[in-house]
N, C-alpha and C positions, 0 to 999 in steps of 0.2 A: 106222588110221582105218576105222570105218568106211564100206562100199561103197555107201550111199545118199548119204555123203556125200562120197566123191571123185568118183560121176559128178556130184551138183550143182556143184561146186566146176569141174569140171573144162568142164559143160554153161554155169554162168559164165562162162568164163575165155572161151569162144569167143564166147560172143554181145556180152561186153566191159556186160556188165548186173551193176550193185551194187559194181564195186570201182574201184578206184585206183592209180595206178601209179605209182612214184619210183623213183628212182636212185640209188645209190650207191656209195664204191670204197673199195678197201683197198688193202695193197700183203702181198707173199706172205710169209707167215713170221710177218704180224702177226693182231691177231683185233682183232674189231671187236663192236661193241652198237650194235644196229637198235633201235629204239623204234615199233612200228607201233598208232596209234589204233584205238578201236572205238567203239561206239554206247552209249549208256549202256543199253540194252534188252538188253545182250547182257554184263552186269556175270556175271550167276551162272551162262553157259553156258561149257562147257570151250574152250580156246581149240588152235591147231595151227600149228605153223611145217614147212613145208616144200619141198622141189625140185618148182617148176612144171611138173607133168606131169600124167599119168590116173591114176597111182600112189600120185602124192602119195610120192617117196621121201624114203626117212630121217626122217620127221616124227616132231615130239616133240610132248605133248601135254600140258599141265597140268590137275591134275585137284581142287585146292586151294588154299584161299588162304596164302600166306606161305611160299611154296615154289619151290625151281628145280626143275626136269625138265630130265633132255638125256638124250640119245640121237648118239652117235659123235662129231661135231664141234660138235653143237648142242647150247644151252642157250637154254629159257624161262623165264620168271618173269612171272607176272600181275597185273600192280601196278591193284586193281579201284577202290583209292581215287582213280586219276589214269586211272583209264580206260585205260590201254595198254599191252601185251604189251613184255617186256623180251628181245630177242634176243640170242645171242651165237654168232658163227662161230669158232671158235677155231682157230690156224694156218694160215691161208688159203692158200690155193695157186690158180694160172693156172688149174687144173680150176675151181677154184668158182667162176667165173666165170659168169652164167646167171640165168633168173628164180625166182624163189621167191614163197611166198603166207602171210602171214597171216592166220590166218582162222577161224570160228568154228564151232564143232562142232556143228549141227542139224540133223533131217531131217522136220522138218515146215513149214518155209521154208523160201525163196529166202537164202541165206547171204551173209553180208556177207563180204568177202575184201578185202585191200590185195596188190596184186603191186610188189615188190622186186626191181629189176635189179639186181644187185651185180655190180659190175666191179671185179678182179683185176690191179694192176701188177702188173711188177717191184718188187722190193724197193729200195725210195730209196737213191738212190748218194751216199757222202760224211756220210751221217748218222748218227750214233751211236743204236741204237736198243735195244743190250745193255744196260740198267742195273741193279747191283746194288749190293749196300750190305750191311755186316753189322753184327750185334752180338752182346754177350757176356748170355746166362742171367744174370737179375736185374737188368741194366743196362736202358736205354733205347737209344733211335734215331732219327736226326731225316735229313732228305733233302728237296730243294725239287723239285718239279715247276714246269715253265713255262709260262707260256699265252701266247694274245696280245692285242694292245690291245683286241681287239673280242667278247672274251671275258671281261672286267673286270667286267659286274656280273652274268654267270653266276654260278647252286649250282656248287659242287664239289663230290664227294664223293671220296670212298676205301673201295673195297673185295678182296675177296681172293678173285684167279680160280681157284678149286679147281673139281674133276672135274664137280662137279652146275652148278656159277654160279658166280658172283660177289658173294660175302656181304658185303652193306653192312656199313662198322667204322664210320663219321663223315660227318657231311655238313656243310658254312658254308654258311647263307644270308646270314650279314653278313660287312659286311668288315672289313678292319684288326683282326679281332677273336679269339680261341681261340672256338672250339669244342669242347667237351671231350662223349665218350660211353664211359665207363668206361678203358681202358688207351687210347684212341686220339684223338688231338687232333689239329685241321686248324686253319689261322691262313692267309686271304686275303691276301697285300700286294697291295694295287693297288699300290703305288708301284713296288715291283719286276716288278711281272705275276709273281706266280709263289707256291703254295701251299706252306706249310711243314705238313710230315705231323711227327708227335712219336709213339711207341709209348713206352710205362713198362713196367717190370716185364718185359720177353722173357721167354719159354717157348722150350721147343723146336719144340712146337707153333706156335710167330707164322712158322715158316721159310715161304715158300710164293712166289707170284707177287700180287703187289699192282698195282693201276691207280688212278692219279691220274685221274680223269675230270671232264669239264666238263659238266654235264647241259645238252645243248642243246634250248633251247625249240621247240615245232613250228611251221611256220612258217602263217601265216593260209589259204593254200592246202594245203596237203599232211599226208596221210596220217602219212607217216615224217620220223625225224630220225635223225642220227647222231652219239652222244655222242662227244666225244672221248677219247680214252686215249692214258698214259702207262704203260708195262708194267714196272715195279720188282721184281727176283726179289732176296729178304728173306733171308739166309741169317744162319742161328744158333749163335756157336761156344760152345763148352764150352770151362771154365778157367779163369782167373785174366784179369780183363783187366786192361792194362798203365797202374793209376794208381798213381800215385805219393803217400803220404804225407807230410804237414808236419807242423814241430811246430812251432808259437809261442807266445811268452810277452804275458805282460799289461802292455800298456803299449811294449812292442816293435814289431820288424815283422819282417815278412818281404820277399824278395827273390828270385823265380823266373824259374828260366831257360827257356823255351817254344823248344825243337827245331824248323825246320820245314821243308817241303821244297823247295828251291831250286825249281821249277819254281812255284812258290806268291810268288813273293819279289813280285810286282806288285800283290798280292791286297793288300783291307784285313784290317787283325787287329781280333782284340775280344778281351775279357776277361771271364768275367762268374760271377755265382754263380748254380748250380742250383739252383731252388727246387722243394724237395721237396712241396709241396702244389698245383704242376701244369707246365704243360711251357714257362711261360719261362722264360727266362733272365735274371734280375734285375740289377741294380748293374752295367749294360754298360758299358764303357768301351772305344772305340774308336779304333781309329789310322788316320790316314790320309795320314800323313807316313811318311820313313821317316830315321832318324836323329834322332827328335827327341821330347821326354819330351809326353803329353796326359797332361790331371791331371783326377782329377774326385772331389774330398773328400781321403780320407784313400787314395786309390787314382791310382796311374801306370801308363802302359805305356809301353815303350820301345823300338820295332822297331830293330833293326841291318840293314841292307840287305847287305851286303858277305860278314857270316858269317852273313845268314838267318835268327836267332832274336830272340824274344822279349824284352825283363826286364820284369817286372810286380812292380811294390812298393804293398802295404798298411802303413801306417803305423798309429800308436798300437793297437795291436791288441787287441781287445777280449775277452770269454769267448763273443760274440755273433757274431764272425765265425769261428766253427767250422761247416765246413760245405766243401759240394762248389764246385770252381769247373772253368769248361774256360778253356785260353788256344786261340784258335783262330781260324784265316783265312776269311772271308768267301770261298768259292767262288761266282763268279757264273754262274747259268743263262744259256745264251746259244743262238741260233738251233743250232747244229752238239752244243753240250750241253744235250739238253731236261731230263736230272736232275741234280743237285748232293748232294754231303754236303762240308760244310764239315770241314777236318781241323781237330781236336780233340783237347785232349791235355787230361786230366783228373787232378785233384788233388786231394787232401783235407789240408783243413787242422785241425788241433787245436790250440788255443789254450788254453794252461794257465797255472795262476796255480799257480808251487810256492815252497814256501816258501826251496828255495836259495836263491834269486836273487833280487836286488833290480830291480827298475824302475830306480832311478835314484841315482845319487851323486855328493857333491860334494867336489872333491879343491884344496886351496891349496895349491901350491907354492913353493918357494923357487928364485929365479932361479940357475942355476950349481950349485944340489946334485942329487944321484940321486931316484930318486923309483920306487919301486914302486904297482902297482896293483895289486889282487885280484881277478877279478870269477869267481864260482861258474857252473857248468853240471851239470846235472842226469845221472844214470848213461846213459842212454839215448845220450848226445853223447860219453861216454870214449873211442871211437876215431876221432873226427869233426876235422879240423882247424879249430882255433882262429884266430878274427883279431881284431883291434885295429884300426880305422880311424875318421880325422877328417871330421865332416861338412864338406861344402863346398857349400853352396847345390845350387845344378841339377844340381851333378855327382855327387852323392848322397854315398857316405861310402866312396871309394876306399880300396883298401892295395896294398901292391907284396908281400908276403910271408903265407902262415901258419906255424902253428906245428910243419906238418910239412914245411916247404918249405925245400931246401938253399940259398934265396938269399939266409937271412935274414944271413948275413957280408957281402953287399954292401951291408946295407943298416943294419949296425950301430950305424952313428954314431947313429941316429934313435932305436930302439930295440930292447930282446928280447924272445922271447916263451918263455917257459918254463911246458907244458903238467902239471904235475902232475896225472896220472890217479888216483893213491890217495886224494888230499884232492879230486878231482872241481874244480880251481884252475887256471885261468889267469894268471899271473901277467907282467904288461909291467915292465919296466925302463929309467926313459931315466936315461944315464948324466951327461947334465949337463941340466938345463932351461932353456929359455931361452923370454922374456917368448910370442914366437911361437908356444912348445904350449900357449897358451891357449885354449879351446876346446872344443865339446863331442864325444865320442868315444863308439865304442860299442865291447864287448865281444860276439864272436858266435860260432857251428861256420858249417860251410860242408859241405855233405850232398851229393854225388857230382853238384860242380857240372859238369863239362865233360859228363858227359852229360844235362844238362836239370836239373839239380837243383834245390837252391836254399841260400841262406844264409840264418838267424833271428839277429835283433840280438836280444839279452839284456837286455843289462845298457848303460844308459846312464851315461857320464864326465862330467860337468860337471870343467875344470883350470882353474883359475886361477893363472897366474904372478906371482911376486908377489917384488921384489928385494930383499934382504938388509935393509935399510933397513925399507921399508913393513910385510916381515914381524915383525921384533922388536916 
């Protein structure tokens, strides 16, 4: 700084003529963004933050428009369309404790200055204040920040605290609503108090430290405010991240098994398809029982409390529902967790129309005789165990065996399943039929269910039993 303008600033500061004084705290370990007003006469003069002395130590100073400055633990930014200097102390510690001045860089005036008491806690005991979150190169990322009730029709913003500032990514001025500013999307809920952040596309580059912030308005007295922050460090893995492919057929369904983590077992679940032309989440379907099927169209979900997972069943399946979906638990922000990322377990489904396999067939029986079935699967399923199973209303389309499972001798009376891999054929045999396999049945694989997998119905059975008599 200039020495015409530390002794005015400093010749200020004693006679207590032209400036302003507030207060504000932090706690050590965290950083903070001071927001100190100016005059609008003072829009194209450089602006200076620094430790209240003759010195003027560590000051940073800006020297144009749309730009940070910092200097060791400060960062400025001169926001000249709202009139007021953007601060940031980064790391704080018990030392920074003490007055400071924002203030304007002239020496042919009397200089306008705001003085800033900043007081330094201990670091809050009992509070989680580490949050991080990751994702995989090419993926996305999604994480709630929390606020409080009296913060609900506050701007939010989100930006990313690197060396110079803190680079605005998105800001909501509405609520209940997306915000979208190229890869970075903010979504208000008032209802839950709490901002949902969306990133598309990860880079290596998105790795860094991120703040959920609350722009706090100034108040009709005072000089300064203090925005709030939530400090999210973003980290970015390389590889393969861990989704899982589907296959279904047209006219079929499928039936998914969603993993999750005991500690989660209280938490609501939801279901939903990624919508690739921005960051909700479409066709949601939610649980909020637990034992018990929620329908919504040609879509269920079914929590298990006991063993902790999922089943999610889409029905008639379309060429239309190919696409991405997550099954995943509603984490809720709460006072002791100010961020959230909901676990998420993501799928991709392909819905194909091939010419093996039929949609649907209709089989008449003869009461008391054998009865073979046929139903075709496609090369892709030749190592995948086969199943045969009767719908039963709510309880969907149970079996007790597949076609690679040594229980099928207990259960032979009923029937057999003999997988022919060279003709790509599954074949069921019931040995006598009686009027009761009437019914409709489906033909399916079943794809590395016990670890999260899933089952595709194929091929539908319509059976009709029909007694010796009626059939001649």
């Amino acid at each position: 700084m200039h020495t015409e303008s530390i002794a005015l600033l400093f010749m200020l500061y004693l006679a207590k003529g032209g400036c302003w004084a507030s207060a504000v705290e932090g706690f050590a370990g965290e950083s903070i963004l001071v927001k100190c007003k100016y005059n609008p006469g003072y829009v194209d003069h450089n602006k200076y933050f620094c430790r209240a002395n003759f010195s003027c130590d560590n000051s940073v100073e800006t020297r144009s428009i749309g730009k940070w400055y910092s200097t060791g633990k400060f960062a400025l930014y001169d926001s000249k369309k709202e009139r007021f200097l953007r601060v940031i102390l980064n790391n704080l510690t018990l030392n920074d404790t003490g007055k400071y001045w924002c203030a304007v860089n002239q020496t042919t005036a009397p200089a306008q200055y705001t003085e800033v008491n900043i007081q330094v806690k201990e670091a809050k005991p009992g509070e989680e204040n580490d949050y991080k979150v990751s994702g995989y190169v090419g993926h996305s990322v999604t994480f709630k920040c929390k606020y409080e009730d009296a913060d609900k029709d506050k701007s939010k913003y989100v930006c990313k605290n690197e060396n110079d500032g803190c680079h605005l990514q998105t800001r909501t001025h509405k609520k209940d609503n997306w915000m979208t500013k190229d890869r970075f999307s903010l979504y208000d809920n008032t209802t839950g108090r709490f901002v949902l952040v969306y990133i598309s596309d990860l880079t290596k580059e998105d790795a860094g430290i991120y703040w959920c912030v609350i722009d706090e308005p100034f108040d009709n007295d005072s000089q300064v405010s203090l925005d709030k922050s939530k400090a999210i460090q973003l980290d970015i893995l390389t590889g393969e991240a861990n989704i899982m492919n589907m296959t279904g057929y047209v006219g079929g369904a499928v039936l998914m098994k969603c993993n999750f983590s005991r500690g989660h077992s209280n938490y609501t679940k939801y279901f939903c398809r990624k919508n690739l032309q921005g960051p909700e989440c479409i066709h949601r379907i939610r649980s909020h029982v637990s034992d018990g099927w929620e329908r919504q169209g040609r879509f269920s979900l079914f929590y298990n409390s006991s063993a902790n997972f999922s089943y999610v069943n889409i029905s008639k399946l379309t060429k239309e529902d190919s696409g991405k979906y997550n099954c995943a638990v509603d984490i809720p922000v709460s006072h002791n967790r100010q961020v959230t990322v909901d676990e998420s377990i993501e799928r991709k489904l392909d819905v194909e129309q091939d010419s093996c396999c039929k949609e649907k067939t209709s089989i008449r029986a003869t009461v008391g005789q054998e009865l073979n079935i046929t139903c075709n699967y496609t090369d892709q399923h030749r190592e995948n165990p086969k199943f045969f199973c009767k719908e039963n209303g709510d309880h969907g389309c149970p079996f007790n065996f597949t076609s690679q499972d040594s229980r099928q001798e207990e259960f032979s009376a009923l029937y057999a399943l003999h997988d022919d891999k060279d003709s790509r054929t599954l074949v069921v045999s019931f040995r006598k039929v009686s009027e009761s396999e009437s019914g409709d049945y489906w033909c399916g694989v079943e794809v590395n269910w016990e670890s999260g997998g899933y089952r595709s119905f194929i091929t539908k059975v319509s059976v009709e039993g029909r007694n010796r008599l009626h059939a001649s």
